[in-house]
C-alpha positions as a Markdown table, in Angstrom:
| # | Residue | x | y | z |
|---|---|---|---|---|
| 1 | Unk | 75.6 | 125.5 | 103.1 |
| 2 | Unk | 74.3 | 128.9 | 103.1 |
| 3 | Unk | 75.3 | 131.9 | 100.7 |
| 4 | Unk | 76.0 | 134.2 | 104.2 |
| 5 | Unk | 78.8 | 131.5 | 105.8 |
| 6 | Unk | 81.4 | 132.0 | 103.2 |
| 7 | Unk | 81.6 | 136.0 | 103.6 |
| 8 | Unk | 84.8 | 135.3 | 105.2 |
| 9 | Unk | 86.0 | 133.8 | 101.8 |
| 10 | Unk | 84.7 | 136.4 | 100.0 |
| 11 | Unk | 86.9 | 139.2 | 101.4 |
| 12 | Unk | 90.2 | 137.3 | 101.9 |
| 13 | Unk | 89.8 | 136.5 | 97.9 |
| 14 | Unk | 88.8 | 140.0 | 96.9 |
| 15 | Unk | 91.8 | 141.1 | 99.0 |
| 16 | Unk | 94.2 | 139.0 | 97.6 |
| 17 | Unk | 92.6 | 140.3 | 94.2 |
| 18 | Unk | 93.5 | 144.0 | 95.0 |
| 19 | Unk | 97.1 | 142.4 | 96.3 |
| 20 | Unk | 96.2 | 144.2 | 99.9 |
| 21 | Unk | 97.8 | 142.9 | 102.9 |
| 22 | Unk | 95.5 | 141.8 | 105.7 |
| 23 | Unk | 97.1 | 144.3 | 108.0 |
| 24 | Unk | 96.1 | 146.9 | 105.7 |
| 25 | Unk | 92.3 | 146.1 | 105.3 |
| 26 | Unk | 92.1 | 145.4 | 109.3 |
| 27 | Unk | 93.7 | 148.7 | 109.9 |
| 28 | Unk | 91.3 | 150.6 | 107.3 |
| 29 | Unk | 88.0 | 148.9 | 108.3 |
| 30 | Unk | 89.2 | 150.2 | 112.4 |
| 31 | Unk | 89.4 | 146.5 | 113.9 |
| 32 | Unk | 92.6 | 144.0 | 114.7 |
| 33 | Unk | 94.1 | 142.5 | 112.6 |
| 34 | Unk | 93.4 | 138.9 | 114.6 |
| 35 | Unk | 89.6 | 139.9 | 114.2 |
| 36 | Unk | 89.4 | 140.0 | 110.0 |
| 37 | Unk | 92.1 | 136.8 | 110.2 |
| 38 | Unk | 88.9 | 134.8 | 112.2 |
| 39 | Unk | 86.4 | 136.9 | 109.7 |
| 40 | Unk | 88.0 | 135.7 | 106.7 |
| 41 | Unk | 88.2 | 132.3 | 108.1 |
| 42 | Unk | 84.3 | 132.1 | 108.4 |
| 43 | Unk | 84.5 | 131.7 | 112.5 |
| 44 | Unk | 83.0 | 135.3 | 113.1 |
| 45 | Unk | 79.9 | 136.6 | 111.2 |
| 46 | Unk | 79.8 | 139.9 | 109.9 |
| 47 | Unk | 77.1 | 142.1 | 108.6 |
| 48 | Unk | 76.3 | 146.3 | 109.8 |
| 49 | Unk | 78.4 | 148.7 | 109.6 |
| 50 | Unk | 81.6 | 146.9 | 109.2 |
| 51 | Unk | 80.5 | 144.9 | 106.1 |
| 52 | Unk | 80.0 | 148.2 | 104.6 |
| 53 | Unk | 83.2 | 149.6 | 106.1 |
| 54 | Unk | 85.3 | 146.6 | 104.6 |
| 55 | Unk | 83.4 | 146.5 | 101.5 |
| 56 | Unk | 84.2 | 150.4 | 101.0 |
| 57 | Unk | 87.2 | 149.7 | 101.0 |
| 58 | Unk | 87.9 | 146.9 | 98.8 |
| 59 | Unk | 86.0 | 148.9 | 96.2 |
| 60 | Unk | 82.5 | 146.2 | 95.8 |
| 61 | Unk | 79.3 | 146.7 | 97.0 |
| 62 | Unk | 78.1 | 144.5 | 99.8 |
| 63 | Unk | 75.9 | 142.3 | 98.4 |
| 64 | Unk | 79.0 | 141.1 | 96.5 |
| 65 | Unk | 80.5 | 140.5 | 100.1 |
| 66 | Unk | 77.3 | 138.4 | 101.5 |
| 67 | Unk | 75.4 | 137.0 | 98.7 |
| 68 | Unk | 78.3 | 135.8 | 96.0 |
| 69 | Unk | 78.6 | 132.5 | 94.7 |
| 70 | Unk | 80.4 | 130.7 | 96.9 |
| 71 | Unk | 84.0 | 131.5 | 96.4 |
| 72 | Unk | 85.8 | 128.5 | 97.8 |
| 73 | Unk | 83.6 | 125.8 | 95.7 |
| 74 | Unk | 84.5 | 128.1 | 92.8 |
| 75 | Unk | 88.0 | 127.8 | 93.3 |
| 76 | Unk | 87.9 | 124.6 | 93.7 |
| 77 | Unk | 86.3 | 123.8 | 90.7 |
| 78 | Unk | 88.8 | 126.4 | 88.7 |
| 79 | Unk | 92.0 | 124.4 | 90.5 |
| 80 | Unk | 90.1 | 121.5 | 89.2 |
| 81 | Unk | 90.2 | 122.3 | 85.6 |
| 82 | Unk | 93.7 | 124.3 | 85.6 |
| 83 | Unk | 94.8 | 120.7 | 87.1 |
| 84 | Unk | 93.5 | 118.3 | 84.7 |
| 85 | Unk | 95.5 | 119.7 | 81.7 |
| 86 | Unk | 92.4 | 119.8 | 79.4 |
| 87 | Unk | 91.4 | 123.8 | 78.3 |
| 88 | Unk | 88.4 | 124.5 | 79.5 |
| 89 | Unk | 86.7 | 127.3 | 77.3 |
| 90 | Unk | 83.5 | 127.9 | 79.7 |
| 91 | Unk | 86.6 | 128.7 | 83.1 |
| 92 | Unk | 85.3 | 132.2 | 83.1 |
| 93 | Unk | 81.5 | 131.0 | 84.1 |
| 94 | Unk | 82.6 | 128.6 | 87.3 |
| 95 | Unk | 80.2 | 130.6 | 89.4 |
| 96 | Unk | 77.7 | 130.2 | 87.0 |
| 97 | Unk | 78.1 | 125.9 | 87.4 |
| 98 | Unk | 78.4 | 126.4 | 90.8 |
| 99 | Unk | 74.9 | 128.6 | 90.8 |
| 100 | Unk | 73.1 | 126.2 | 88.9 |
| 101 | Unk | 74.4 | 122.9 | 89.9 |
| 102 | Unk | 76.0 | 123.2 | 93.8 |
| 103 | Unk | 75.4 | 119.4 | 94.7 |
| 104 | Unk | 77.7 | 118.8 | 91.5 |
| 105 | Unk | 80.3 | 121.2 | 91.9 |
| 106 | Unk | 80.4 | 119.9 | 95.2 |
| 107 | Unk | 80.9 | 116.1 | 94.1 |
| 108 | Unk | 83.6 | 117.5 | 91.7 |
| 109 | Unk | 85.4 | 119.9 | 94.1 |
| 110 | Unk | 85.5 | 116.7 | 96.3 |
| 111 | Unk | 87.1 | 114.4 | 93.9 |
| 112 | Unk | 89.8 | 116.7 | 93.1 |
| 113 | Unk | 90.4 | 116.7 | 96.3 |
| 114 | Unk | 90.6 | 113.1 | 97.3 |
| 115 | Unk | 92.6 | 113.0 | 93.8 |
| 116 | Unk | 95.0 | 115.3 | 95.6 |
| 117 | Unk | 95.2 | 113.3 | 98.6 |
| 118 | Unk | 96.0 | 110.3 | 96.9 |
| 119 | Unk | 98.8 | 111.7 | 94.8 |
| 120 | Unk | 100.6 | 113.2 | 98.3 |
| 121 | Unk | 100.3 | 110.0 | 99.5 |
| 122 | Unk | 101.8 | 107.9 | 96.9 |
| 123 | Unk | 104.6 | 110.7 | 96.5 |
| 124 | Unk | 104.8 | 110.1 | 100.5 |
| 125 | Unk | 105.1 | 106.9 | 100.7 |
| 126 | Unk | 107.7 | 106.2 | 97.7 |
| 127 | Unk | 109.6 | 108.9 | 99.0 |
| 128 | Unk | 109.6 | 106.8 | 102.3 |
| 129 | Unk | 110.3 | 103.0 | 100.7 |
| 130 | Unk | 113.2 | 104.7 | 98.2 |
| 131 | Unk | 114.9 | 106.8 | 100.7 |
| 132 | Unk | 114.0 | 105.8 | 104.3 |
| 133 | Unk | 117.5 | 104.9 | 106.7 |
| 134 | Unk | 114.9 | 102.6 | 109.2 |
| 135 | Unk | 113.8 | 100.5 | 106.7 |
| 136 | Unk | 116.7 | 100.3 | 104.8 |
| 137 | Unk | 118.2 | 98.5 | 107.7 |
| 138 | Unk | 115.4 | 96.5 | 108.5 |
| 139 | Unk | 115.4 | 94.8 | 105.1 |
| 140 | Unk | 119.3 | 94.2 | 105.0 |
| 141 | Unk | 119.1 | 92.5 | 108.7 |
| 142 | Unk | 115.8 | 90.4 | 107.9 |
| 143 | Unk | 117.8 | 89.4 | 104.2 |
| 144 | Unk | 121.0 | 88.6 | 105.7 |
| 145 | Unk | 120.2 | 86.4 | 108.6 |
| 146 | Unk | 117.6 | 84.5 | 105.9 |
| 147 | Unk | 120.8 | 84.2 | 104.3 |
| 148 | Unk | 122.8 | 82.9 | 107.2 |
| 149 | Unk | 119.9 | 80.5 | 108.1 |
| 150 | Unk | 119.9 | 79.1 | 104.5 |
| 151 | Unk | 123.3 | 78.8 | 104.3 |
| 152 | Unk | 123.5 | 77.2 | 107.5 |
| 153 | Unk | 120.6 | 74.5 | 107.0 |
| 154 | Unk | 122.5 | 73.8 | 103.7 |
| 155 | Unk | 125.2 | 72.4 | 105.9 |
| 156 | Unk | 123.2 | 70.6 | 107.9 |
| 157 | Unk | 121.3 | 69.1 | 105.2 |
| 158 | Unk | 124.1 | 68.3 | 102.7 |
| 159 | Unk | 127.0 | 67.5 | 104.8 |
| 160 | Unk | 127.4 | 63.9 | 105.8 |
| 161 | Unk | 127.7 | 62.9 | 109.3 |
| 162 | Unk | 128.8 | 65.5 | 111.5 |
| 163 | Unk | 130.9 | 65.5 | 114.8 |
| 164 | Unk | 128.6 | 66.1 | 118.1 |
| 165 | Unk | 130.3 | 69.2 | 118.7 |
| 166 | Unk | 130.3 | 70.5 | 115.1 |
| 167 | Unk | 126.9 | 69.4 | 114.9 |
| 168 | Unk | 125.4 | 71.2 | 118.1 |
| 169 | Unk | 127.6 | 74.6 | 117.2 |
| 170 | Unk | 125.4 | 74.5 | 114.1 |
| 171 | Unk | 121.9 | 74.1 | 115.8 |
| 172 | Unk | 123.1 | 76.8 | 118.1 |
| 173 | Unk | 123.9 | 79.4 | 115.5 |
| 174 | Unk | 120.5 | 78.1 | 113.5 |
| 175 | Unk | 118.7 | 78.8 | 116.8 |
| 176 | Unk | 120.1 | 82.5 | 117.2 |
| 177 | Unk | 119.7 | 83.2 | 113.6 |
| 178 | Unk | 116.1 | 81.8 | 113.8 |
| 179 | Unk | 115.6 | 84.5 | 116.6 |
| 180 | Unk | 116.9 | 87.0 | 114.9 |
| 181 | Unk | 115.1 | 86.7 | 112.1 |
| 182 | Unk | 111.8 | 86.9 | 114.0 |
| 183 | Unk | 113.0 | 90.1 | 116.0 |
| 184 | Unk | 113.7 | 91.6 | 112.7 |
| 185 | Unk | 110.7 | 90.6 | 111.1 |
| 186 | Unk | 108.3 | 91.7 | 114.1 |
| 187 | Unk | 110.4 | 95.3 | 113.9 |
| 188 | Unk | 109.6 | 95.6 | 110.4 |
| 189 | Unk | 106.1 | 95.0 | 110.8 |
| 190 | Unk | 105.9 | 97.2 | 113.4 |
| 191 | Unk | 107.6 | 100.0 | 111.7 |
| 192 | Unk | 105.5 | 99.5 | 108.6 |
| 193 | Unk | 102.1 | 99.7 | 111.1 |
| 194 | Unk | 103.5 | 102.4 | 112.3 |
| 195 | Unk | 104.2 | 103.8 | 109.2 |
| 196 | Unk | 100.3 | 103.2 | 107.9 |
| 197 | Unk | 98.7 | 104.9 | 111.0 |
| 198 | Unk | 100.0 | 108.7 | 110.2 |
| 199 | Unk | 102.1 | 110.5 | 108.2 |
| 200 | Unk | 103.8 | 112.1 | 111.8 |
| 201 | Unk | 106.5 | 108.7 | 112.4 |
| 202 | Unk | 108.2 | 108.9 | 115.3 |
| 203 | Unk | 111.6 | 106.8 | 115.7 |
| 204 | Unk | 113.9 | 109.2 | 114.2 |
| 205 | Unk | 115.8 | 112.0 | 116.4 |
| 206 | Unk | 114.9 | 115.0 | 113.6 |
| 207 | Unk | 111.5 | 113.4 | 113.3 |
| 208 | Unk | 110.6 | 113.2 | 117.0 |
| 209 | Unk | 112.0 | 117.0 | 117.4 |
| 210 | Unk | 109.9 | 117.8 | 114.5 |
| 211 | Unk | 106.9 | 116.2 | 115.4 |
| 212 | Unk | 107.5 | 118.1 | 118.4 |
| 213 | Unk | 107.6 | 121.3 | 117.0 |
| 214 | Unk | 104.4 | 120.8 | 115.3 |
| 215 | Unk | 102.7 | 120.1 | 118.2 |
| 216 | Unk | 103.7 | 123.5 | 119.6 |
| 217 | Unk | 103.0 | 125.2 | 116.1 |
| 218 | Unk | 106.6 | 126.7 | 116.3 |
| 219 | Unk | 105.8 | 129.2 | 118.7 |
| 220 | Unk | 107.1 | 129.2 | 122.2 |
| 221 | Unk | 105.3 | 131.9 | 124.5 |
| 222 | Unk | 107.1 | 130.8 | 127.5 |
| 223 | Unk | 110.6 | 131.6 | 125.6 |
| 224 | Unk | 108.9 | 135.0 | 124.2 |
| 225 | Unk | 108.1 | 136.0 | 127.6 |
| 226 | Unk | 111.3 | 135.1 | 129.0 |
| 227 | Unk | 109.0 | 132.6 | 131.9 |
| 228 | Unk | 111.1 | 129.6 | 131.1 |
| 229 | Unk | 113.9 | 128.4 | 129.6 |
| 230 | Unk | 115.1 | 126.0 | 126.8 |
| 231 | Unk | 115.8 | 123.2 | 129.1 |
| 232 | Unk | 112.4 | 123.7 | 131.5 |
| 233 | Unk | 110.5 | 122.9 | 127.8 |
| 234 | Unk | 112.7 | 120.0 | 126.9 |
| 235 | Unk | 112.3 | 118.5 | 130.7 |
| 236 | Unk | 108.5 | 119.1 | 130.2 |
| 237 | Unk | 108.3 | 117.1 | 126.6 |
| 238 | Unk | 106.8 | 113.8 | 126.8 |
| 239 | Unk | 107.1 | 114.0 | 123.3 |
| 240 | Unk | 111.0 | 113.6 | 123.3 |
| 241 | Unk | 111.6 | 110.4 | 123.5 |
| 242 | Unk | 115.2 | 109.9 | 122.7 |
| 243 | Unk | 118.4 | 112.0 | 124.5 |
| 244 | Unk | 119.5 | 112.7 | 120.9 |
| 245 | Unk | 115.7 | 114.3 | 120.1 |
| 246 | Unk | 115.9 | 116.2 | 122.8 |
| 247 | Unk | 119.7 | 117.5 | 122.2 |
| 248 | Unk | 118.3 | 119.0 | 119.0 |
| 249 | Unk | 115.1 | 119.9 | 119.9 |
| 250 | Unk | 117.8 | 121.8 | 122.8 |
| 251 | Unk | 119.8 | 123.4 | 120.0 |
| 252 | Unk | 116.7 | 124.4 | 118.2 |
| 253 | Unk | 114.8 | 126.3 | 121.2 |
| 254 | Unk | 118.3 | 128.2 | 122.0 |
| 255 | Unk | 118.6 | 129.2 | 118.7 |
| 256 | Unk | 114.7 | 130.3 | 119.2 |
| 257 | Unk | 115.5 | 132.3 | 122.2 |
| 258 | Unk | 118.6 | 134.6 | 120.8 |
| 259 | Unk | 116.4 | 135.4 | 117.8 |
| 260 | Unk | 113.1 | 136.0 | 120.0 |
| 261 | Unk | 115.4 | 138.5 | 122.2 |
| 262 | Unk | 117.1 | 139.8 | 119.1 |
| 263 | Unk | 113.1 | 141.0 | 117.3 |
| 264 | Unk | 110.6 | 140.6 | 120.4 |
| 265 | Unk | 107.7 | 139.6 | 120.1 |
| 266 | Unk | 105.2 | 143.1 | 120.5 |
| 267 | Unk | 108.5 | 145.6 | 118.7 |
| 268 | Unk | 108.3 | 142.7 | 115.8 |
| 269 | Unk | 104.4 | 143.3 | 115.1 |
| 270 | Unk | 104.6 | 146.6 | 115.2 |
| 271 | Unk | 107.2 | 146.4 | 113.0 |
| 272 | Unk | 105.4 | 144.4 | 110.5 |
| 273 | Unk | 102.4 | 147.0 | 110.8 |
| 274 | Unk | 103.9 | 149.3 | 109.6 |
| 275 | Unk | 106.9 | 148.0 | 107.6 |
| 276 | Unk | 105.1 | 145.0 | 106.0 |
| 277 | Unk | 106.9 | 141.6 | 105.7 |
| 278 | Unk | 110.5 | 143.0 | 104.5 |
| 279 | Unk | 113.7 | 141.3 | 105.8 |
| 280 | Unk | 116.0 | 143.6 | 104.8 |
| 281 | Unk | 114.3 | 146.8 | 106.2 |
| 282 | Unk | 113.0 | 145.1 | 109.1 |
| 283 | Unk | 117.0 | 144.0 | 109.6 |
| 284 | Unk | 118.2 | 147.3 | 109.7 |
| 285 | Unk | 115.4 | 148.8 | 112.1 |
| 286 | Unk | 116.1 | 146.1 | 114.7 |
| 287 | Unk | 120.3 | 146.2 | 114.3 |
| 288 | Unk | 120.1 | 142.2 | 113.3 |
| 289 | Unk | 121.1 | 140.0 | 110.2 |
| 290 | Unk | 118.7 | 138.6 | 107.5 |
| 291 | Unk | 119.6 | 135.1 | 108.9 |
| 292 | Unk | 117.8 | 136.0 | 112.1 |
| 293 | Unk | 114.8 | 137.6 | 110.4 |
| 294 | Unk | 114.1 | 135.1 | 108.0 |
| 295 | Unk | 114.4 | 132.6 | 110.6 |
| 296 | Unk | 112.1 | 134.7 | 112.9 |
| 297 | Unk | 109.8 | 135.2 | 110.4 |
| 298 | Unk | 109.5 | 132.2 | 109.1 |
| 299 | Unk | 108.7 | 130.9 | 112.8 |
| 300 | Unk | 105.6 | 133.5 | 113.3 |
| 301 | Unk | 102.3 | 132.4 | 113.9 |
| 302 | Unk | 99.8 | 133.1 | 111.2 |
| 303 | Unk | 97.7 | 135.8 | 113.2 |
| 304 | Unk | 101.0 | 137.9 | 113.7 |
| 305 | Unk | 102.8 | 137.4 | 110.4 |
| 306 | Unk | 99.4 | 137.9 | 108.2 |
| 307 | Unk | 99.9 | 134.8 | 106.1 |
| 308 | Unk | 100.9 | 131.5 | 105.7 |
| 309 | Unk | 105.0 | 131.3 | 105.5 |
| 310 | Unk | 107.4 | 128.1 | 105.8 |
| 311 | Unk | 110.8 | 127.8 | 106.8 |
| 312 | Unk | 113.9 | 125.6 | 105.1 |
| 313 | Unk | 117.2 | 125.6 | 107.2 |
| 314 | Unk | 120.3 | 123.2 | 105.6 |
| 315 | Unk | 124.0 | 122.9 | 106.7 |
| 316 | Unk | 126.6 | 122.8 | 103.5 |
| 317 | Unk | 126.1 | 119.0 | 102.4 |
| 318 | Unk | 122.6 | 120.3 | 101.8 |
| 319 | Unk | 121.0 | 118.2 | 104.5 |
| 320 | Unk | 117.7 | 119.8 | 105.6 |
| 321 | Unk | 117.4 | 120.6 | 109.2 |
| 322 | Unk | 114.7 | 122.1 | 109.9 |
| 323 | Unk | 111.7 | 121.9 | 107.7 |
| 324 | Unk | 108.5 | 124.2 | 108.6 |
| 325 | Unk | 105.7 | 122.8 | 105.6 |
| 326 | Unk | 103.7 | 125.5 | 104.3 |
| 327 | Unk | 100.5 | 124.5 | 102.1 |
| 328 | Unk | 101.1 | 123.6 | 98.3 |
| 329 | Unk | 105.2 | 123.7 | 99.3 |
| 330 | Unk | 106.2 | 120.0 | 98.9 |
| 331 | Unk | 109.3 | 119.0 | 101.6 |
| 332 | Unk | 110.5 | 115.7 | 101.1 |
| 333 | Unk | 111.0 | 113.6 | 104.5 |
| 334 | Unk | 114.0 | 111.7 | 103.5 |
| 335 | Unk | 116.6 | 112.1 | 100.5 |
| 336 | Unk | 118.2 | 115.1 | 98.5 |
| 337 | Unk | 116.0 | 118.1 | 97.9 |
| 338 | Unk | 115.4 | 119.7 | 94.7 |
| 339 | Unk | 119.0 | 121.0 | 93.8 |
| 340 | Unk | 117.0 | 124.3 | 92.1 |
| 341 | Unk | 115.9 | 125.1 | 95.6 |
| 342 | Unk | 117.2 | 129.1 | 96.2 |
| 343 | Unk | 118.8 | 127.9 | 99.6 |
| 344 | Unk | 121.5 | 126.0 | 97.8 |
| 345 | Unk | 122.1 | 128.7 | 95.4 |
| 346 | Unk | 122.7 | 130.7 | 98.9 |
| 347 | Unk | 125.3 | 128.3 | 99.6 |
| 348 | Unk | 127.3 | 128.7 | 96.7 |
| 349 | Unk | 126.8 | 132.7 | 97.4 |
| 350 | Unk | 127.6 | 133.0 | 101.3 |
| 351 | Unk | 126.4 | 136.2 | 103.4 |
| 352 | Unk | 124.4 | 137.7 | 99.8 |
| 353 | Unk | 120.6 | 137.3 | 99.8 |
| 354 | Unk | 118.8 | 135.1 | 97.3 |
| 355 | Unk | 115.1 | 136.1 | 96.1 |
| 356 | Unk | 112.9 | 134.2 | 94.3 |
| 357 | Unk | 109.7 | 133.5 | 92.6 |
| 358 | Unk | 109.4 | 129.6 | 92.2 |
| 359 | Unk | 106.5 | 127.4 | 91.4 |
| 360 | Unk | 106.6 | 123.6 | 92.9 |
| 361 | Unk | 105.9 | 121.1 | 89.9 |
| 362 | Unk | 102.9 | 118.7 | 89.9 |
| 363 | Unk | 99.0 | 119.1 | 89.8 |
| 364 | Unk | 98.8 | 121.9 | 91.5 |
| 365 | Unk | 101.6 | 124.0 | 90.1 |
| 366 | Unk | 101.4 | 126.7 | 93.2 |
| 367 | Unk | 103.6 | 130.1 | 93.4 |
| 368 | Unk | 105.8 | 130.9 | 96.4 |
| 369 | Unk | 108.5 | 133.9 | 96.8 |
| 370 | Unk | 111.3 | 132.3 | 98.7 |
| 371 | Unk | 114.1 | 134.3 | 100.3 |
| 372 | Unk | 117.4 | 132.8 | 101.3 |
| 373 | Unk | 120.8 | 133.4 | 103.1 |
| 374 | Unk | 123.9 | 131.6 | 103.9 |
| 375 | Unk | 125.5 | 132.2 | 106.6 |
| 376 | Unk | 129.0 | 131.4 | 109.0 |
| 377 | Unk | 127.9 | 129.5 | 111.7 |
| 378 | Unk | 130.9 | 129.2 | 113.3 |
| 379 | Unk | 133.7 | 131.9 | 112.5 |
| 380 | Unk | 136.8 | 130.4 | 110.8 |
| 381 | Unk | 140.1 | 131.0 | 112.2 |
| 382 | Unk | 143.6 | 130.8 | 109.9 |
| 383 | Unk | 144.0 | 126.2 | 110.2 |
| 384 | Unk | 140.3 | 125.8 | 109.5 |
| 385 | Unk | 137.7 | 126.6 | 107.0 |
| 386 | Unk | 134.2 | 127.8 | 107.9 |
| 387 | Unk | 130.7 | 126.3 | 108.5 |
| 388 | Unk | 127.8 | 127.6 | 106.7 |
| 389 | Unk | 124.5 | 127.1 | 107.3 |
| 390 | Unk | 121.0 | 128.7 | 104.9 |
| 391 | Unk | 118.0 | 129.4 | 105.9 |
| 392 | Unk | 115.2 | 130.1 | 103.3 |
| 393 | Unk | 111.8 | 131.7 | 104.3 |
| 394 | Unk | 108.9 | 130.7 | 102.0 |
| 395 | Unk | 106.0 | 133.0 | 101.4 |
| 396 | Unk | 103.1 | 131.6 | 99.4 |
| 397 | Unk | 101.8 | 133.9 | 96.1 |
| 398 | Unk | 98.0 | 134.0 | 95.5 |
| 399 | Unk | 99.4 | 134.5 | 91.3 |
| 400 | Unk | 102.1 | 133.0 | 89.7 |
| 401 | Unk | 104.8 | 135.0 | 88.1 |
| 402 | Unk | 105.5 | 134.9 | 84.7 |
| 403 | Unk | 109.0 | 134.3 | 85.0 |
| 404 | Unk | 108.9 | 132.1 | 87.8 |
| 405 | Unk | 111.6 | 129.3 | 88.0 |
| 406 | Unk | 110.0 | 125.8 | 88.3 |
| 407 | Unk | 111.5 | 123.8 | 91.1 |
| 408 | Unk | 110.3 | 120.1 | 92.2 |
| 409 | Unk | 109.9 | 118.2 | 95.9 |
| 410 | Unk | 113.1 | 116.0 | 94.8 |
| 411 | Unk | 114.1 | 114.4 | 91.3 |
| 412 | Unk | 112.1 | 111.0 | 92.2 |
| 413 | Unk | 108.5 | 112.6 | 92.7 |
| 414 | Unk | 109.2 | 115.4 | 90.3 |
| 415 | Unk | 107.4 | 115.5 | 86.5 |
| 416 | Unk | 109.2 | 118.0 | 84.7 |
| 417 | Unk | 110.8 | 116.7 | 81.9 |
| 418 | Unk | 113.9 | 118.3 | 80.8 |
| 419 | Unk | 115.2 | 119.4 | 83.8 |
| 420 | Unk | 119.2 | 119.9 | 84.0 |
| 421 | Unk | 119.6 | 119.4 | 87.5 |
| 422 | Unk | 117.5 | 115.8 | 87.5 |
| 423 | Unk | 119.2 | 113.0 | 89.7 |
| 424 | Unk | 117.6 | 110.2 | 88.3 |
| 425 | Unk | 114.4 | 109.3 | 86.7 |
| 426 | Unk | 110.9 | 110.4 | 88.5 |
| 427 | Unk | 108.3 | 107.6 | 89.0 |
| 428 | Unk | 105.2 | 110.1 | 88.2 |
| 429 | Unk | 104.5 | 109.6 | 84.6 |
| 430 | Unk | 103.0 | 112.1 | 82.5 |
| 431 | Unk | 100.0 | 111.2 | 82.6 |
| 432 | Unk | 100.0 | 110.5 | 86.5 |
C-alpha cells in the first residue's frame, strides 16, 4: 500500500480533529461537496493546488496530507488497544509501530477486526435463537407432533389387541403425524440454511420491507422527483414477496413522499449548506415539525447529509419499525431494545424533543448524538385516546462525551454491569 493512497484518510481525520463539517472544508477549498466526500474516501487522487488549498485550511502543511503514516492502520491499531482493556503506555507512538513495523500492524489491525466480526456474529445469532418468532414455532410444531407420535406408538405398542377400526385410526393419525414431522423438520432446516447464508433473512413482512429498503439505500429519486408513485415502486419490487411486505413497504414510501414534498430534495441541501444539520432550525425555515425532519434526515444519502446518520422509528409498546443501522450503532433484529434508548424516553414525554449523547456498550464503546420526538399519529377525539409514534435520528460522534449516558443493543447482548434498567441477565461475560 502506498503512503499517497490514504490522503483521503488523512483529511477526513484531520477534519474531524478541527470538528469541521465536510460542507465547510468543500466550500473553503472552492469544490462540491460530493467531490472531497470521494477524496476523503481514497476514490479521487489529489495533489496541486487543491492539496495546498485544503491543507491551508485545515491549518498542516502538505506533506502532513500526502506522506503521513497511514491514518486508518493507525486507528486501527489505537481501537485495538482502547478495546482490549489493557493500558497501553506507548498509545501516543501508534504511527511510530505502524512506521517501523507495517506488515505487523497490519496482521494486528486484521485480527481486531475478524475479532469484531465474530463478536457481531455471536451477538447476532443469539439474539436470533433467544428471540426469533419463526423458529420459535418451528421447534414447538417439530416437539409436539414428536410428542403425538410417541404417544401414539405407545398405544400401539402397549395396548393389547386392538379393534380393526381402532387399530387403522391409529396408523392413520401415526402416518399424518409422521408427515408432519418431516415437513417441519425440512422447514427448520431450511430456515436455519437460510439463516447461515446471510445476515439479510427474508420470510418476515418487516424483514422483506427492510431488506428492501436496503437495497434502495433509503432513497427514492423517482418519489423525489415526483416521476412515480408509491404504488408504481411496490408493483416494480421483485423483492416483495408477501402482500403484507408490500402493505408496509406501501405505508413506508407514503410516509416518504409527504415528507420529501414537505423539505425537497435541492431547498433541503441548501438548507443544510448553510444551516448545518439542525432539526429545530431547519423546522422552522421549511414551516414543518421535528418528526418530519428527523425522519427526513435520517433518510438522506451520505453525499447530501455529510455523514453517516441512522434512523429508529417505534409505536407506543416500543416495537421498532423502522430500523436504518448506522456503523458502531448496534439494532437488535428481534426482541425488546435497550429501555435507555432516548426514543422511549420521548414516549413518556410526547411532542418535546429528546437530545442525547450516548455511547453503545461492548468492544468498541462508540459515541452517537441521538435526537428524538414522539409524536400523535393519529389525533384523538373525546371516546378515544391517542397513538403515538417516535422517531430518533442517530448521528455518529468522532469523540465521546464525557457525560455521555451508556446505552446497550438489548439486556441479553449487553455487558454493563449494574445497569437499572437490565431485563435479564446478558450472555457476554466480562471477559468476552
Amino acid at each position: 500500500m502506498t503512503r499517497d493512497t490514504l490522503t483521503g484518510s488523512r483529511i477526513r481525520e484531520r477534519r474531524l480533529i478541527l470538528g469541521m463539517r465536510q460542507a465547510e472544508l468543500a466550500r473553503a477549498a472552492g469544490i462540491s461537496a460530493s467531490y472531497l466526500n470521494l477524496i476523503e474516501h481514497n476514490r479521487r487522487r489529489i495533489g496541486g493546488k487543491l492539496l495546498v488549498d485544503i491543507a491551508q485550511v485545515l491549518g498542516v502543511e502538505p506533506s502532513m496530507l500526502s506522506e503521513g503514516a497511514e491514518a486508518a492502520l493507525i486507528a486501527n491499531l489505537r481501537e485495538a488497544a482502547v478495546d482490549s482493556g489493557v493500558p497501553v503506555v506507548e498509545l501516543d507512538r501508534a504511527d511510530e509501530f505502524a512506521g517501523r513495523f507495517p506488515g505487523w500492524s497490519e496482521v494486528l489491525a486484521s485480527s481486531h477486526r475478524r475479532i469484531a466480526t465474530l463478536e457481531r456474529t455471536v451477538q447476532t445469532l443469539s439474539d436470533r435463537l433467544t428471540h426469533d418468532p419463526h423458529l420459535a414455532a418451528s421447534l414447538h410444531e417439530v416437539l409436539s407432533t414428536a410428542a403425538a407420535i410417541r404417544s401414539t406408538a405407545s398405544i400401539l405398542a402397549e395396548t393389547g389387541e386392538l379393534e380393526a377400526e381402532w387399530r387403522d385410526r391409529f396408523h392413520k393419525n401415526l402416518n399424518e403425524d409422521s408427515r408432519r414431522l418431516a415437513e417441519s423438520s425440512r422447514a427448520l432446516v431450511s430456515f436455519l440454511d437460510e439463516s447461515n447464508a446471510g445476515a439479510d433473512r427474508r420470510g418476515v413482512p418487516h424483514e422483506e420491507a427492510e431488506a428492501y429498503f436496503l437495497a434502495q439505500g433509503y432513497h427514492f429519486p423517482a418519489l423525489e422527483e415526483g416521476t412515480a408513485t408509491p404504488e408504481e415502486l411496490i408493483a416494480d419490487a421483485a423483492d416483495l414477496v408477501s402482500d403484507s411486505a408490500r402493505l408496509i413497504a406501501r405505508g413506508a414510501l407514503e410516509q416518504y413522499q409527504r415528507d420529501a414534498r414537505s423539505l425537497p430534495l435541492e431547498p433541503l441541501k441548501v438548507a443544510i449548506g448553510e444551516e448545518g444539520i439542525d432539526p429545530a432550525v431547519l423546522a422552522r425555515r421549511f414551516g414543518c415539525d421535528l418528526p418530519t425532519v428527523l425522519r427526513r434526515l435520517g433518510l438522506l444519502p451520505f453525499e447530501i447529509l455529510g455523514q453517516e446518520a441512522g434512523l429508529v422509528i417505534c409505536d407506543a409498546s416500543g416495537s421498532i419499525l423502522v430500523r436504518k443501522p448506522v456503523t458502531g450503532f448496534a439494532l437488535p433484529r428481534f426482541g425488546a431494545s435497550c429501555p435507555l434508548w432516548p426514543i422511549y424516553t420521548a414516549l413518556s414525554r410526547p411532542h418535546v424533543p429528546v437530545r442525547r449523547n450516548v455511547v453503545q456498550q461492548g468492544r468498541s464503546a462508540l459515541a452517537f448524538e441521538c435526537l428524538a420526538v414522539a409524536w400523535e399519529r393519529i389525533t384523538p377525539d373525546f371516546d378515544s385516546d391517542p397513538l403515538y409514534h417516535a422517531v430518533m435520528l442517530i448521528l455518529p460522534q468522532s469523540d465521546v462525551p464525557e457525560r455521555a449516558q451508556p446505552v446497550g443493543a438489548s439486556c441479553r447482548i449487553c455487558p454493563r454491569r449494574g445497569c437499572p434498567a437490565r431485563r435479564e441477565p446478558s450472555i457476554l461475560k466480562e471477559e468476552f
